[in-house]
N, C-alpha and C positions, 0 to 999 in steps of 0.2 A: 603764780603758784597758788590754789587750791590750800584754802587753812580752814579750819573747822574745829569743833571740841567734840569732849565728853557730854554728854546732856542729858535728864530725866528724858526716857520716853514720852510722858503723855501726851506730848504735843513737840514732837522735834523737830516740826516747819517752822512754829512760835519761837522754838528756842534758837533756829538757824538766824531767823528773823532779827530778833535780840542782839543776837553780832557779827548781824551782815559778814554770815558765812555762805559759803555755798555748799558746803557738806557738813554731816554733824556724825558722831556714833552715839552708841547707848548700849542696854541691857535691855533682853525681852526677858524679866522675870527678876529673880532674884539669883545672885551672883553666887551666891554661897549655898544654895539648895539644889537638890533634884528631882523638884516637885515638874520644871519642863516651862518650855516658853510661855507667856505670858503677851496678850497685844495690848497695852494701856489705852492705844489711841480711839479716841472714841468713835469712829465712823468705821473701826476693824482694820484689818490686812490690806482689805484692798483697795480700800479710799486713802490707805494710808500712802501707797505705792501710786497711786495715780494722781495724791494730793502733791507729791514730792515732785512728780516728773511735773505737773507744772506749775510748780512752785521754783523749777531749777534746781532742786537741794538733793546731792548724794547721801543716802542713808549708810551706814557702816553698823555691825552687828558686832559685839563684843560678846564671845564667848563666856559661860562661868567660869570664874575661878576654879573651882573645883574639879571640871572637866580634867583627868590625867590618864588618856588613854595610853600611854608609855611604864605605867605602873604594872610590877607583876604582879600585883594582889588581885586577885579577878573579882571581888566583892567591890571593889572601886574603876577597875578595868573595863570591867562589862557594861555596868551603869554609865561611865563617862563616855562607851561606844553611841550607848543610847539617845545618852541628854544630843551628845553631837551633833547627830544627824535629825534629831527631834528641832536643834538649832539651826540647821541648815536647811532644812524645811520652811521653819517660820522666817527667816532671814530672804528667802527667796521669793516667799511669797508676799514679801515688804517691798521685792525689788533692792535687796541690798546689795552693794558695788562688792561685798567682800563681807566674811565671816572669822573673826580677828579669834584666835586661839591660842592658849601659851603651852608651852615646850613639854612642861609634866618631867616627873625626873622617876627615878627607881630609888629601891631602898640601898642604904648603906653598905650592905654584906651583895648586891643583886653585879648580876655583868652589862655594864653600860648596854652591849652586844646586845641583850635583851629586849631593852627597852627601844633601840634603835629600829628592831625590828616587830615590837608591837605598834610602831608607827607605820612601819609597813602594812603590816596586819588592818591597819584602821583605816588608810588611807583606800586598800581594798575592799573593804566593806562598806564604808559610810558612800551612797550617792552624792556626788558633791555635784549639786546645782547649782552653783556659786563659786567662784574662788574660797579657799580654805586659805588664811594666812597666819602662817606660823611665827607666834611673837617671840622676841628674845627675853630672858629673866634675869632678873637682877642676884637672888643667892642660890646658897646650896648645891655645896660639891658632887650631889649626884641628879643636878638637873640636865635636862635634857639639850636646853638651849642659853644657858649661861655662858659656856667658853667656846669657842670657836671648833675647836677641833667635836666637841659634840654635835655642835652646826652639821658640820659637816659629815657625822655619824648617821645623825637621821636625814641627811640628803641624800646622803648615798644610799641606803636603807629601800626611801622612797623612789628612789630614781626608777627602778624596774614598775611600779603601780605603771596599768593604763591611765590613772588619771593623774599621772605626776605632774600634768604640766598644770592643772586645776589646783595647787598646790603652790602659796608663792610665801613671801616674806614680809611681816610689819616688823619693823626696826624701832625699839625702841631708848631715847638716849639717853634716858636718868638710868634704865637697866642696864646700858653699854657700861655706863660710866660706874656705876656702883658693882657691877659685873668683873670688871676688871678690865674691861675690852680698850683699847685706846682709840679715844675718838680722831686720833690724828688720819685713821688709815682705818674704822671700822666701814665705812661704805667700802671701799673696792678690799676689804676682805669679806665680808658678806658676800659681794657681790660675785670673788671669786669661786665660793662653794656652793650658792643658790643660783648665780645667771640672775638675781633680780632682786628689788628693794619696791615693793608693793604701796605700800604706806611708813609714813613714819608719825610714831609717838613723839612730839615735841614736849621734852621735860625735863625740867630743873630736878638736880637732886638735894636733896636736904642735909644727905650724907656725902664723905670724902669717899675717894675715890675705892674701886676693889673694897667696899663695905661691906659687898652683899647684901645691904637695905634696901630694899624698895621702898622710899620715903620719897615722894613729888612734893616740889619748890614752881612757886613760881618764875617764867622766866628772867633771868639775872638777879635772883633773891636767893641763889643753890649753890652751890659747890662747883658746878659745872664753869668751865671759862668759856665769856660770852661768844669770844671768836669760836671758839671749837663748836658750841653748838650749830651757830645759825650756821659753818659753813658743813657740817653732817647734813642739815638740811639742805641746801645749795646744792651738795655734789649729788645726794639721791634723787633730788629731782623728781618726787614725788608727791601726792597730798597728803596734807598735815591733817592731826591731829592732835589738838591740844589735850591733856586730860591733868592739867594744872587745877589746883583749889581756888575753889570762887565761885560764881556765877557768871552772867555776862558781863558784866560791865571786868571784872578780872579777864576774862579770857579776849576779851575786846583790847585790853590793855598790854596783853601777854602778845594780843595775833600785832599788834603797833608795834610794841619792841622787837618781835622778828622781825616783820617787814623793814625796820630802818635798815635791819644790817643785812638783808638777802643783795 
């Protein structure tokens, strides 16, 4: 199984290097702005993408935070259409395996119905040269991808897009678990409403369970019980990513405590 981390951009062959990973993700830019992609690496886009292929190392693109195309405010709706596909541009032209994206919710008084179907709306409009993978969230009663049955709002939603099959799932398990999701049975319920489980966020929570925190723990330093993680990991069957605090020598330490117990 395929582990890798979170990592600065400017050099994510260096950093894959650092904990004999074979994949890594990152940010092009700044996570919380929508100023638009940014390439740190210094030889550009496309040394980066042919430095990677033969280096062996899968790139993974994490979308802004702030990207919430599921919103009905269209001063934040229309801009997050933009950043998106601004992102799936830059992401493709890195050669990235996938374009990691989180759920976006609507406002408190708004109809789930809505936001279900501006994900529709987006998933039509944005060219996705890439897989688009939609992450799962940790709070907020009117997110889009917190509890299951909204999972399953904007799967159905998307299902009709031509490019729904371009469209897949990162699971993430400090959001399952502070979510409320039970990791007993969150792979083959994901898996029952998506057909699939793309990537997984390997993370400890900081907070007890249904918290609605997004707080990351190192592995076996969280909330989480250590069986129930590795075997989320185990059944999805997919590649890791870690996005644990630290550096390498943490996330080196973090990919050793999965592996004992896969």
């Amino acid at each position: 199984m395929d582990i890798g981390a979170h990592v600065d951009q400017t050099d994510p062959i260096a950093e894959a290097r650092a904990r004999q990973a074979p994949l890594v993700q990152f940010f092009l830019g700044d996570p919380q702005g929508y100023k638009g992609p940014e390439i740190s690496y210094a030889a550009g886009a496309d040394a980066l993408r042919d430095d990677a292929v033969a280096a062996g190392v899968d790139l993974y693109v994490h979308a802004p935070y702030i990207v919430n195309v599921a919103t009905t405010n269209n001063r934040i709706r229309i801009p997050s259409r933009k950043l998106l596909q601004q992102h799936v541009d830059a992401a493709a032209a890195i050669g990235a395996k996938g374009l990691i994206v989180h759920g976006g919710h609507v406002n408190k008084s708004d109809d789930p119905q809505v936001g279900f179907d501006n994900w529709r709306k987006a998933v039509d409009a944005v060219d996705l040269k890439l897989p688009l993978l939609i992450e799962n969230t940790a709070g907020g009663d009117n997110a889009m991808t917190r509890y299951l049955e909204r999972i399953q709002g904007v799967w159905d939603a998307i299902s009709s897009c031509e490019q729904a099959d371009r469209v897949g799932f990162c699971l993430d398990t400090c959001h399952a678990h502070a979510g409320g999701n039970a990791l007993e049975t969150v792979v083959d319920d994901v898996r029952a409403i998506t057909g699939r489980i793309d990537l997984v966020h390997c993370n400890d929570s900081r907070d007890d369970f249904d918290s609605g925190a997004d707080r990351h723990a190192n592995l076996g330093a969280g909330k989480v019980d250590p069986d129930l993680l590795a075997a989320v990991v185990r059944d999805a069957a997919a590649p890791v990513v870690l996005e644990t605090p630290g550096g390498a020598d943490d996330h080196v330490a973090d990919t050793r405590w999965l592996r004992d117990r896969l």
